[in-house]
C-alpha positions as CSV (number, residue, x, y, z in Angstrom):
1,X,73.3,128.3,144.5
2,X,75.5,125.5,145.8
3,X,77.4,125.0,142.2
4,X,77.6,128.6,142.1
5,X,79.7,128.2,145.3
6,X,81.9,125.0,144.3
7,X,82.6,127.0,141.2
8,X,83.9,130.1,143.0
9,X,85.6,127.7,145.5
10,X,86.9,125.6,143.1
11,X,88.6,128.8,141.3
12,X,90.2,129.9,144.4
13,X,91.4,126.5,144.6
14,X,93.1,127.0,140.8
15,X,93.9,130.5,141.4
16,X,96.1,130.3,145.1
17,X,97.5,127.4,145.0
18,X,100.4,128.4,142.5
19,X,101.1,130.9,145.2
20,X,100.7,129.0,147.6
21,X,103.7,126.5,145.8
22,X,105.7,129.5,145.7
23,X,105.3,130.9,149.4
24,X,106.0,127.5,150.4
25,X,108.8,126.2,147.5
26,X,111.4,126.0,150.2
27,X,109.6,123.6,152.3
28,X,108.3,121.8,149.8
29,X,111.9,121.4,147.4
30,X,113.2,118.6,149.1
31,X,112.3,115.8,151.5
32,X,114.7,114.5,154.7
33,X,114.2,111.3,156.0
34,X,116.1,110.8,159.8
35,X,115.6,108.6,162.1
36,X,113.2,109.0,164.7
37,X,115.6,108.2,167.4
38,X,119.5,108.5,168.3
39,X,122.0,106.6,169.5
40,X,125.5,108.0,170.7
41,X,128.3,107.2,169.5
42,X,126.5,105.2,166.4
43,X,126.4,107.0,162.8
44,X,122.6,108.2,162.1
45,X,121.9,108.1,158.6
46,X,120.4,111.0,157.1
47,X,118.3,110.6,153.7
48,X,118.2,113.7,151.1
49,X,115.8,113.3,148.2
50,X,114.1,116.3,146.1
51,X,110.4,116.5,145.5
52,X,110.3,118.6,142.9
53,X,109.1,116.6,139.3
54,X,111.5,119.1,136.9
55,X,115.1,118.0,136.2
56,X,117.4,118.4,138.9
57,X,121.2,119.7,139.3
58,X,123.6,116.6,138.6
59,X,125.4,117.8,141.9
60,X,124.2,119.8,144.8
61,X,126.4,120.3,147.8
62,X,124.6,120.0,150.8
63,X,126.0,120.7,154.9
64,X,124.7,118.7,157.5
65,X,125.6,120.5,161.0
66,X,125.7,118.7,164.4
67,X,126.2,119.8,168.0
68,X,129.7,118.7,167.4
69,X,130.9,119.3,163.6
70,X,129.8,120.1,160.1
71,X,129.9,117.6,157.3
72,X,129.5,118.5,153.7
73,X,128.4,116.3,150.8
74,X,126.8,116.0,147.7
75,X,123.3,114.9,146.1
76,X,123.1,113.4,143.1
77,X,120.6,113.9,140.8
78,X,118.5,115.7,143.7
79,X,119.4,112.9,146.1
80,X,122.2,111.4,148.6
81,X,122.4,109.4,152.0
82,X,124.8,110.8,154.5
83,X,125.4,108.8,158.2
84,X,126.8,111.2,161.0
85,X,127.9,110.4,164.8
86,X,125.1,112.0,166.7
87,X,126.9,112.8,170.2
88,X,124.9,115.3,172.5
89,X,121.7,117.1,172.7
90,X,121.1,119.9,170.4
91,X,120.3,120.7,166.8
92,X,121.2,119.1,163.1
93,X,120.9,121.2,160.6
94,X,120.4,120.4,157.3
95,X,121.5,123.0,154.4
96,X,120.4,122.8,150.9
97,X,121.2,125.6,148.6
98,X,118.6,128.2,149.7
99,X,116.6,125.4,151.7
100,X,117.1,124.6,155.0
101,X,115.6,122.6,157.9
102,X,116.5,121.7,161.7
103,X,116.0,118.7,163.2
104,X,116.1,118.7,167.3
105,X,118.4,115.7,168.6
106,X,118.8,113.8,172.1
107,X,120.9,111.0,171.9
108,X,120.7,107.9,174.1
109,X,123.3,107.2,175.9
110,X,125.1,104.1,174.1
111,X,125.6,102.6,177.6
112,X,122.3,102.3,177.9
113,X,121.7,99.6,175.6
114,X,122.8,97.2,177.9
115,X,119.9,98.2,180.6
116,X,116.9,96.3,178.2
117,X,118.2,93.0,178.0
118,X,119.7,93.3,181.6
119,X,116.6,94.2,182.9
120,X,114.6,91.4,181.4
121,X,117.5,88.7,182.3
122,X,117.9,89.7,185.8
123,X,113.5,90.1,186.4
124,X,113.4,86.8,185.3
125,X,115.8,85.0,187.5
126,X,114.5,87.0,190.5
127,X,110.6,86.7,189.8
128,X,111.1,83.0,188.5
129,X,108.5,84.7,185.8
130,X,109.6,85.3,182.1
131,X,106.6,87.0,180.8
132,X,106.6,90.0,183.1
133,X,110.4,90.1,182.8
134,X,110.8,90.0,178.9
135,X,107.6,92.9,178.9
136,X,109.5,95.2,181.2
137,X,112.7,95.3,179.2
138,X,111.1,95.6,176.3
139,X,109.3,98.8,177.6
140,X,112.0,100.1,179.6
141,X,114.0,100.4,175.8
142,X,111.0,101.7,173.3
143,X,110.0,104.2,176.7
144,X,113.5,105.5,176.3
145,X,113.3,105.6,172.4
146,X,110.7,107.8,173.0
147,X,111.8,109.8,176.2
148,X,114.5,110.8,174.0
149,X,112.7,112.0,171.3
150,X,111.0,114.5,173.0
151,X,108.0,112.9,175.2
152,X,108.0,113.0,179.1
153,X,108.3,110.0,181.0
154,X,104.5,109.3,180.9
155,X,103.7,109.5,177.5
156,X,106.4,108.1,177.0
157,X,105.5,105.1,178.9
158,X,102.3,104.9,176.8
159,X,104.0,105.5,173.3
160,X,106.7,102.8,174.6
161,X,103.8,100.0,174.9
162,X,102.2,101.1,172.0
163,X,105.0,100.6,169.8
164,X,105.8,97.0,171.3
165,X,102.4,96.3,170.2
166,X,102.3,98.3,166.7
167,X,105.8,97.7,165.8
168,X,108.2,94.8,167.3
169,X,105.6,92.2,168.5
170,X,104.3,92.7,164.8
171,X,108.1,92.5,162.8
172,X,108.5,89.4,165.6
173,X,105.9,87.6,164.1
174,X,106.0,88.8,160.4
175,X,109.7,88.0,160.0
176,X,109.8,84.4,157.6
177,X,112.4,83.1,160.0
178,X,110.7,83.6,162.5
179,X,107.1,82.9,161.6
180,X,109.1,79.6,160.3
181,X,109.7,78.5,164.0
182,X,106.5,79.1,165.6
183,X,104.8,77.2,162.4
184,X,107.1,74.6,163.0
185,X,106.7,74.5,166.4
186,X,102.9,74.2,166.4
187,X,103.2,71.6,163.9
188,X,105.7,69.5,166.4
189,X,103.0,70.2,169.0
190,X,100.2,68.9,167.4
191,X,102.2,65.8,166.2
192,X,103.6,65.1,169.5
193,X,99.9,65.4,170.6
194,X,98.2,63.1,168.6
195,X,101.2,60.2,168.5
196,X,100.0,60.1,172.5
197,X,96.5,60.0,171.8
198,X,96.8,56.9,169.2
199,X,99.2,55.4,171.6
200,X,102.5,55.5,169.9
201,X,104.3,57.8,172.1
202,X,103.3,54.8,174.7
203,X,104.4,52.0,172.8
204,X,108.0,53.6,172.6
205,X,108.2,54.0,176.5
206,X,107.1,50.5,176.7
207,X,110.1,49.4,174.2
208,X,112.5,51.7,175.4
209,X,111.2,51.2,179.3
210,X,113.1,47.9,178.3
211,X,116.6,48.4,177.6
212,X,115.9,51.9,179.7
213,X,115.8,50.2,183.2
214,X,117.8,52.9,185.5
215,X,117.9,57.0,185.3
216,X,121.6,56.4,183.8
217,X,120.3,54.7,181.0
218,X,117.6,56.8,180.4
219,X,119.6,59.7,180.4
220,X,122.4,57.9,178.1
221,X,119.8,56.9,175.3
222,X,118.6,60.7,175.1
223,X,122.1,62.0,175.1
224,X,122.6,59.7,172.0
225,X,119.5,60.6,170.1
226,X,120.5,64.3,170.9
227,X,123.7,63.5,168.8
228,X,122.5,61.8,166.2
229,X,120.1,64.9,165.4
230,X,122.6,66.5,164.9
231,X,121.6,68.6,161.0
232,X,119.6,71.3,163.0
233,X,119.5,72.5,166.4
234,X,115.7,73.5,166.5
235,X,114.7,70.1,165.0
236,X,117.3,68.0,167.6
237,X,115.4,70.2,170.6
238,X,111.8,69.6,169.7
239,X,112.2,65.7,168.5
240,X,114.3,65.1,171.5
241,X,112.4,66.4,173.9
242,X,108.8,65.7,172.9
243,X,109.9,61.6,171.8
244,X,111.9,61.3,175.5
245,X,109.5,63.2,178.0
246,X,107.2,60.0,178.5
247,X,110.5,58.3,179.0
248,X,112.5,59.9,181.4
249,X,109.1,60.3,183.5
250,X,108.5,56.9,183.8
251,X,112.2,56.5,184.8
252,X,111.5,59.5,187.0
253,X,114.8,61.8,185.6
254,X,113.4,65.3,186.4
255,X,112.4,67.7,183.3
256,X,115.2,69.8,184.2
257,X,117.5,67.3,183.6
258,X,116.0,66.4,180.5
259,X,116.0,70.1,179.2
260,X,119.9,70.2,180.2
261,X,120.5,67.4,177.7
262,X,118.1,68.5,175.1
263,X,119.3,71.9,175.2
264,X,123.1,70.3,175.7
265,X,122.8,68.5,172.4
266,X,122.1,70.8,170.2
267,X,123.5,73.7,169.3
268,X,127.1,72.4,170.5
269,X,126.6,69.3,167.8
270,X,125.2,71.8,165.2
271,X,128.1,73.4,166.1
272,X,130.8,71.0,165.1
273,X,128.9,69.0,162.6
274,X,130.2,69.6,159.4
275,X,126.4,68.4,157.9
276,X,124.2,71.1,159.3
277,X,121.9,73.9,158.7
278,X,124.3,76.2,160.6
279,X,127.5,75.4,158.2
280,X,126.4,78.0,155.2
281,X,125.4,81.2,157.2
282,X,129.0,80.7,159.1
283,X,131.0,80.4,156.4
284,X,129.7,83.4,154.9
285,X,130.7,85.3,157.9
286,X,134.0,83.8,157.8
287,X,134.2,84.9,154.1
288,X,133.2,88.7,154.8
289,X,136.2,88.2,157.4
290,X,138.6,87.0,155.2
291,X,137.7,89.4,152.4
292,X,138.7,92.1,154.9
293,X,142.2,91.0,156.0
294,X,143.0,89.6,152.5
295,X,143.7,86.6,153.3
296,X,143.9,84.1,150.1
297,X,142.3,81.2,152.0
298,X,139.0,79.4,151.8
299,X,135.9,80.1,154.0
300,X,135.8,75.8,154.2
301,X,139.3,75.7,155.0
302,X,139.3,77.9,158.0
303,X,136.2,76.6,158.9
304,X,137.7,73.3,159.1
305,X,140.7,74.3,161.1
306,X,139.2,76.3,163.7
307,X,137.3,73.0,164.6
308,X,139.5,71.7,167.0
309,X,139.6,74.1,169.2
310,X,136.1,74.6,169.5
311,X,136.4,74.0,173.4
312,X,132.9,75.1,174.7
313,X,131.1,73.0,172.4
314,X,133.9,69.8,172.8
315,X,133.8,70.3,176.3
316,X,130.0,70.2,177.2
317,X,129.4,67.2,174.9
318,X,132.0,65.6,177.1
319,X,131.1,67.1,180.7
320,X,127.5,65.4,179.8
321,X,128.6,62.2,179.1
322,X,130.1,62.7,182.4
323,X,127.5,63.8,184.3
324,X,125.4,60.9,183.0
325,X,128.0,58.2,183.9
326,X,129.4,59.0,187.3
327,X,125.3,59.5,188.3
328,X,126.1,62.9,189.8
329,X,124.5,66.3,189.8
330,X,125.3,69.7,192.1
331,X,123.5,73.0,192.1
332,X,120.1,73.1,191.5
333,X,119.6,70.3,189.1
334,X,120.5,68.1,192.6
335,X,117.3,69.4,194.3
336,X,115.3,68.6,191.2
337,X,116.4,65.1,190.7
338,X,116.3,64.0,194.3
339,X,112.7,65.2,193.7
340,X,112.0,63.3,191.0
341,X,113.6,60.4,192.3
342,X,111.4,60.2,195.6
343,X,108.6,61.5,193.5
344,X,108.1,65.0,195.2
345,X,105.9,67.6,194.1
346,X,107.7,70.4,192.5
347,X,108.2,73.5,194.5
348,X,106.8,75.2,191.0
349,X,104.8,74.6,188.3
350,X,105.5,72.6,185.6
351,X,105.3,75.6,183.1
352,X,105.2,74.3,179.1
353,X,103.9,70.9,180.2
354,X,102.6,69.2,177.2
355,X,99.3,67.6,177.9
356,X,99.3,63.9,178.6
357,X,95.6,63.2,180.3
358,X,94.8,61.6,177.1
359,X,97.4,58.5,176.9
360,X,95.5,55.8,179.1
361,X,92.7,55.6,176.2
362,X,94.3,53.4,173.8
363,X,96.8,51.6,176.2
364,X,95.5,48.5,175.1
365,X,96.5,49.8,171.4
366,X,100.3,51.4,172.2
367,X,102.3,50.5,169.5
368,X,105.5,51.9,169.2
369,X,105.6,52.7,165.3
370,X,102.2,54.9,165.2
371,X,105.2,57.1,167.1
372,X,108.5,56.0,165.7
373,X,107.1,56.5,161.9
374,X,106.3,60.2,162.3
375,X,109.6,61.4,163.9
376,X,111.3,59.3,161.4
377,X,109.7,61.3,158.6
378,X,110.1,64.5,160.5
379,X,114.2,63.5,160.8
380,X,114.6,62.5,157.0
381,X,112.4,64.8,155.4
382,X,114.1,67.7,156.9
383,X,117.6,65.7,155.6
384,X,115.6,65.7,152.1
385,X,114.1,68.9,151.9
386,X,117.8,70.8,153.0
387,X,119.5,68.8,150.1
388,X,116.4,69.7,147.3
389,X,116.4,73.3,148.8
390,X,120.3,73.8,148.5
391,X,121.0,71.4,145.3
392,X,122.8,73.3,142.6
393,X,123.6,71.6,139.2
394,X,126.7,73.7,139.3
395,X,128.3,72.1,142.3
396,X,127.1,68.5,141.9
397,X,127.9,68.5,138.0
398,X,131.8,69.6,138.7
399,X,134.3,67.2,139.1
400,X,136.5,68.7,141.1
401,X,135.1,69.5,143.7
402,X,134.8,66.1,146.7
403,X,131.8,64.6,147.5
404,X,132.1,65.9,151.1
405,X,132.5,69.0,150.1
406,X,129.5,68.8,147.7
407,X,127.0,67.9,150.9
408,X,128.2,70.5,152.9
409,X,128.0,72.9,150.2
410,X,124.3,71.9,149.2
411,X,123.4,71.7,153.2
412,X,124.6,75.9,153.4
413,X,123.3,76.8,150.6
414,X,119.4,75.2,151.7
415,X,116.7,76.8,153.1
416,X,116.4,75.0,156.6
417,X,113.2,77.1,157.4
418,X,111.6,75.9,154.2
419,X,113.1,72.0,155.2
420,X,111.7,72.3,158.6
421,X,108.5,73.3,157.3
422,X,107.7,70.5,155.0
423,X,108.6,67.6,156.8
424,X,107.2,68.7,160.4
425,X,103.9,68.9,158.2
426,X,104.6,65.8,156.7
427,X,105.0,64.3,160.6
428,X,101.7,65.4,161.5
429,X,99.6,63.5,157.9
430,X,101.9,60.5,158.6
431,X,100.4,60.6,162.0
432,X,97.6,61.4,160.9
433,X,97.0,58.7,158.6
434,X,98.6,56.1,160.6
435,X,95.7,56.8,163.7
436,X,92.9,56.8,161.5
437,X,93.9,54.0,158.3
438,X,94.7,51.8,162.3
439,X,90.8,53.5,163.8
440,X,92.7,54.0,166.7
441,X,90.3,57.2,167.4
442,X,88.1,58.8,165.1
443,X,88.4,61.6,163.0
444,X,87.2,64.2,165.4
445,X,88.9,63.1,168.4
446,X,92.2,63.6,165.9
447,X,91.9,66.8,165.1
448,X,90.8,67.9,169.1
449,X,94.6,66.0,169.5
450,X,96.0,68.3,167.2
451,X,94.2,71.8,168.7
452,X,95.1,70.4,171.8
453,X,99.2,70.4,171.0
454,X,98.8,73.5,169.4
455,X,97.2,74.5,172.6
456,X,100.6,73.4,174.6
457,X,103.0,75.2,172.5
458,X,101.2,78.7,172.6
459,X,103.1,79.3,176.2
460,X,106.4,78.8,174.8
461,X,105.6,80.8,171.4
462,X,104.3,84.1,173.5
463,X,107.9,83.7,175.3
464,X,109.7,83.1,171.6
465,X,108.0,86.5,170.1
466,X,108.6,88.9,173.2
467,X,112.9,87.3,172.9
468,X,112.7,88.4,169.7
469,X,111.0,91.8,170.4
470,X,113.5,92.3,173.1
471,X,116.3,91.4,170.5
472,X,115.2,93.7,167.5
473,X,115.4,96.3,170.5
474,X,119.1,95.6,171.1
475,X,119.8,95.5,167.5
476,X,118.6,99.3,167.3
477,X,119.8,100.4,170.4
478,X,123.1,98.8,169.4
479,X,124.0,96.4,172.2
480,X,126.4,94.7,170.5
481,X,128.1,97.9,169.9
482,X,128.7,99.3,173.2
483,X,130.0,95.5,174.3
484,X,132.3,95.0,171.6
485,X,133.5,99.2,171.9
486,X,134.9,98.2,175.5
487,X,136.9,95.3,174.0
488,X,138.9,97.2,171.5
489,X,139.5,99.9,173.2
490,X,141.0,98.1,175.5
491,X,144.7,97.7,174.5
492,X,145.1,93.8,174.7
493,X,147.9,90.8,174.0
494,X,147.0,89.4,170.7
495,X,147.3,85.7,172.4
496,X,144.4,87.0,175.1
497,X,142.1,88.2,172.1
498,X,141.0,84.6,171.8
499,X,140.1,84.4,175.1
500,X,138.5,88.1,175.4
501,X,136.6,87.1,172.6
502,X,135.1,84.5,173.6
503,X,134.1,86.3,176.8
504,X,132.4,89.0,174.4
505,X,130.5,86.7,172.3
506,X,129.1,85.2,175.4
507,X,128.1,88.2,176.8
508,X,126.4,89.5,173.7
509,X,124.6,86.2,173.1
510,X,123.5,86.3,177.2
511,X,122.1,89.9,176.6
512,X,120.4,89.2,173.0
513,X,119.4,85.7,173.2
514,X,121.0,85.2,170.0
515,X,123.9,83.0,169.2
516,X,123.2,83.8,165.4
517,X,122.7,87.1,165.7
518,X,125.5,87.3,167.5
519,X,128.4,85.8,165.0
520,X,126.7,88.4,162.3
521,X,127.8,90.8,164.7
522,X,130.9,89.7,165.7
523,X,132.8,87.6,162.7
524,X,132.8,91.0,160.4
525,X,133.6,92.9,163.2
526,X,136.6,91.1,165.3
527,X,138.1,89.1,162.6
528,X,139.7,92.1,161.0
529,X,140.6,93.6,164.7
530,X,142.2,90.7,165.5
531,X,144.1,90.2,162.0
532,X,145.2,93.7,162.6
533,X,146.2,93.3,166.2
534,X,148.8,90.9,165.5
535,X,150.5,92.8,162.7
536,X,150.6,95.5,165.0
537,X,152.4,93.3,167.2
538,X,154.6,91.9,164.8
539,X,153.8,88.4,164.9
540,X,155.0,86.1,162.4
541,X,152.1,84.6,159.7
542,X,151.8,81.0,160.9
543,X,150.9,82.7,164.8
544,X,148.9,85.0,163.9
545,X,146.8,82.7,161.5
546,X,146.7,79.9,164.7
547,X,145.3,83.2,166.6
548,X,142.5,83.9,164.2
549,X,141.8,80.4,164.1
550,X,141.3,80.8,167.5
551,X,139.6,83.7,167.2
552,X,136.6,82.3,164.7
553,X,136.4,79.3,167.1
554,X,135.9,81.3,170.1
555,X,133.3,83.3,168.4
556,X,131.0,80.7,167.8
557,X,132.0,78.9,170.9
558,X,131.2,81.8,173.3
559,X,128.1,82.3,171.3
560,X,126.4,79.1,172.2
561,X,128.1,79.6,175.6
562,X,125.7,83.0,176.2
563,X,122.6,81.6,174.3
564,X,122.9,78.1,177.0
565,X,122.8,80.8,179.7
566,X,120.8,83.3,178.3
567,X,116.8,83.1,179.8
568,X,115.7,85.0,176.5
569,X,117.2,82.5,173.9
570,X,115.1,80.9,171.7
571,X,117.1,77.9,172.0
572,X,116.7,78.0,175.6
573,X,113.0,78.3,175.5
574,X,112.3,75.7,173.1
575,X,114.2,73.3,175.2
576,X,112.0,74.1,178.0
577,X,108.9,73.3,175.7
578,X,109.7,70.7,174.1
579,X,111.1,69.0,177.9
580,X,107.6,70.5,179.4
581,X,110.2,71.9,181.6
582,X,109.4,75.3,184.1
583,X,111.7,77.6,181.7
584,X,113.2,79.5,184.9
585,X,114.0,76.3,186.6
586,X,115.5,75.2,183.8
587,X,118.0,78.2,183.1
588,X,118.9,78.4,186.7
589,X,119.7,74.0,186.7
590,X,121.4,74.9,183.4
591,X,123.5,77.9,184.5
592,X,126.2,76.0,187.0
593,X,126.9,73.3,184.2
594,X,127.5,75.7,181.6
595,X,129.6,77.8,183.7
596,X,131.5,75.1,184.9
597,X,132.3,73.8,180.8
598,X,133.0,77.6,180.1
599,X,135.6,78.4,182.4
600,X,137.4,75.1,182.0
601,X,137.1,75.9,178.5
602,X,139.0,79.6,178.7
603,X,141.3,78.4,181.8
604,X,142.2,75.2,179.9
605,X,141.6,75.4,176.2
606,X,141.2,79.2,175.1
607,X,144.3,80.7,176.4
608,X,147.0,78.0,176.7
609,X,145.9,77.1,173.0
610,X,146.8,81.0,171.8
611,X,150.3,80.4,173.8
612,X,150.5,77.1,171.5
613,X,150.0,74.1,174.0
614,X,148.8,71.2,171.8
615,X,144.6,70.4,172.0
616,X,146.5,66.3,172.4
617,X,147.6,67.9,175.5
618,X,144.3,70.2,176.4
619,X,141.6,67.9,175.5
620,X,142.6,65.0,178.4
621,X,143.4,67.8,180.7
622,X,140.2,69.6,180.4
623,X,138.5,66.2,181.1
624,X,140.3,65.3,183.7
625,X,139.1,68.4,185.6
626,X,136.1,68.1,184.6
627,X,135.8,65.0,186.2
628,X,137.3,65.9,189.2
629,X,135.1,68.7,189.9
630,X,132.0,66.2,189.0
631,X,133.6,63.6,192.1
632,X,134.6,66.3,194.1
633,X,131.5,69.3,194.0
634,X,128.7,66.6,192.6
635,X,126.6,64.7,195.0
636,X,124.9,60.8,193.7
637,X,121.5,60.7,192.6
């Protein structure tokens, strides 16, 4: 009885269902992909592809109609991509021949972007609490992803959390660059950890403790190491700050003013070396730039002239020195090092603190090299590993081409993810073997040392995921958009566009977190505005080509300038890690300094330099004010 019934269903099955492809061949003829939210303003990009398995039309015109126009174009071979300006509520349809489908649309608002990142920056400086503040502006964007797609506030709110969970924590982590960092930073941990079990991280206080007598010195021998790191900035931030932590405690320097000079050190220097894992992706930028203005000049070449006036980044490696030497501080980072002078209890908790209950076991074994070796072979291997990842035959077999150019070629063309990789492992067998070949501590009590600084860093690395959560959000909701919309709309000299842009890069870097992220933005975008600015102005080639110098420089400069500031920066954070620094108490130490180099920088260097006063002229000025604001506004410590 039962086959009997299979058999008859079966037949209905073969019978109906070529009806059933003709009752529903409209629906089924071809497939639209959209996406699943809008933005204003911002092109949506509609996907047209045709499911049917028999040849197709070479041409089909199809219509796409908004609330606002109708756009006509045409599939090829059953398919086509079409992006449209979405701009208020209604319906898109789509037109097909005899197919035809509707799609309902709410845009958000593209001023709106700006509320995430604001959100979470402002909650964190007011609840001196990251965590809760990076959460709530993530959820206050993917809530309004979905509150504009159709759901009401609650659900929403549900779907909104969900797909922080489901979708950006999970890209956050999964991304190589990304999953590169926290590996790395785990490794650092875990070396860091175990070089103060075996005693090595005490034998280098004990021999730096020597020539380290005073807080000035202290501070002077970390702001040295921070510029001799200067190939990456992640690798100067976490070698810096873990090697000098024991250091400028014993010395008691506060952790915020360790974190200042850590965090001070290293994207400016990655910034201005011309050796550095930063040097390839920029130039790239700078080529897309040039490409679009036609300019017949080098990437290297404009690289290299834009340096000096580089202000931001000049300007705090100076200010620092400064700030070191004259023994003063203002603003917050005052309170903290009175504090840690006269040995006070913080007012909070030392958030990120690496664990050091372990480092009175083998005092009576602290030698300085079980400490010294590792970072050594962190430092180098990463030099090693960026010239095997980058080395082309090509460019080291051609003649013509200068040795100096050769390195910095091979450096941008490396994989400094890949680099970082192998030699932090490397740091943590060298340590390895140097605790156990010495029997400083056994095997076990090694690798407890190593869970135990993977343990520290897993603070810092929830912080690290949500910043980049919250910075994929901005990315789609097109942050960078809506800040750079208001610039060129705005009808501006072309000797203030330096300056304005400088302002704009720092205010996209303070709102993503990313100083990266933000010259892929900005370089393809404002090089050509700028370019086209000035012939619109009728300057002459050799002021308008000083003016895009200026323009690249400010870029980059007003891009570290946001991520110093910015409480989501990765940069930022690690600092705070690798120092065992409070992260809020660090930004808001930070803040007054940076500001202080910043607006010296556009008052003094940006904007006289676009009128043509000489950076001879600039440079001693800028000091000089710098150093009377230290006398006058700082206090001694």
């Amino acid at each position: 009885m039962s086959k009997i019934f299979f058999s008859v269903l079966l037949g209905l099955v073969f019978i109906l269902s070529p009806f059933s492809t003709a009752a529903n061949g409209q629906e089924q003829s071809f497939k639209i992909t959209s996406p699943w939210f809008f933005v204003k303003e911002i092109p949506a990009k509609f996907e047209i592809s045709s499911k049917r398995n028999t040849t197709v039309e070479d041409t089909i015109q199809a219509i796409i109609t908004t609330p606002d126009t109708t756009y006509t174009f045409c599939l090829i071979n059953g398919s086509g991509t079409i992006s449209v300006p979405i701009q208020q509520k209604g319906i898109v349809t789509v037109e097909i021949s005899n197919y035809k489908e509707e799609i309902d649309v709410n845009p958000i608002p593209l001023w709106f972007s700006i509320i995430p990142p604001l959100i979470a920056i402002l909650l964190a400086l007011l609840l001196k609490e990251v965590y809760t503040a990076l959460f709530l502006g993530i959820i206050m964007g993917t809530a309004a992803m979905h509150f504009y797609s159709g759901s009401n506030i609650l659900t929403a709110l549900f779907q909104g959390i969900f797909t922080f969970i489901d979708t950006y924590l999970i890209r956050a982590i999964a991304d190589v660059g990304h999953a590169s960092i926290i590996v790395f930073s785990l490794l650092i941990g875990a070396m860091v950890s175990l070089i103060t079990v075996n005693g090595g991280m005490k034998g280098v206080v004990d021999v730096l403790a020597k020539r380290a007598r005073s807080p000035r010195s202290g501070q002077m021998i970390t702001y040295l190491l921070g510029i001799a790191i200067f190939f990456d900035d992640y690798a100067n931030t976490m070698v810096v700050g873990n090697t000098m932590r024991p250091v400028t405690d014993r010395l008691k320097i506060s952790r915020e003013k360790l974190a200042y000079i850590v965090d001070a050190t290293a994207a400016p220097v990655a910034a201005l070396a011309l050796i550095t894992t930063w040097i390839g992706i920029e130039l790239s930028y700078i080529q897309e730039g040039l490409n679009a203005i036609n300019i017949d000049e080098s990437a290297y070449s404009v690289f290299i002239k834009s340096l000096n006036t580089r202000f931001y980044p000049i300007f705090t490696i100076i200010f620092m020195f400064m700030i070191i030497w004259m023994k003063r501080d203002y603003g917050s980072m005052y309170k903290f090092e009175i504090m840690a002078r006269e040995a006070k209890p913080e007012e909070e908790p030392q958030a990120n603190s690496n664990s050091t209950t372990h480092l009175e076991e083998v005092t009576d074994k602290a030698r300085w090299y079980n400490a010294v070796i590792p970072v050594l072979v962190v430092v180098f291997g990463t030099i090693i590993a960026l010239f095997y990842t980058g080395y082309s035959p090509e460019v080291w077999d051609n003649q013509s081409i200068t040795f100096g150019t050769k390195v910095m070629d091979t450096i941008g063309r490396s994989n400094s993810y890949t680099a970082l990789l192998w030699a932090s492992i490397l740091g943590v067998l060298c340590a390895l073997g140097l605790t156990l070949t010495q029997r400083l501590v056994n095997l076990n009590r090694s690798m407890e040392a190593l869970i135990d600084g993977i343990k520290t860093m897993l603070p810092a690395i929830l912080i690290l995921v949500m910043a980049w959560s919250l910075a994929a959000i901005t990315m789609e909701l097109h942050t960078a958009n809506y800040i750079s919309g208001l610039l060129i709309k705005m009808q501006v000299s072309p000797y203030l566009m330096p300056a304005l842009t400088f302002v704009l890069a720092a205010a996209i870097a303070f709102s993503t977190g990313t100083s990266w992220g933000t010259m892929a933005i900005l370089y393809p975008l404002i090089l050509p505005a700028s370019w086209l600015i000035n012939q619109q102005n009728g300057l002459s080639y050799d002021t308008s080509i000083n003016l895009f110098y200026g323009v690249i420089s400010s870029i980059l400069a007003g891009a570290v300038f946001g991520d110093h500031c910015s409480p989501i920066s990765d940069t930022t954070i690690l600092s705070s890690l690798a120092s065992g620094c409070n992260h809020i108490n660090h930004v808001k130490t930070q803040m007054p300094y940076a500001l202080t180099v910043a607006g010296v920088s556009l008052c003094i260097g940006i904007i006289p330099s676009a009128y043509g006063v000489s950076t001879w002229i600039l440079y001693p000025v800028g000091t000089l004010i710098m150093w009377a604001i230290i006398r006058k506004v700082g206090k001694k410590t």
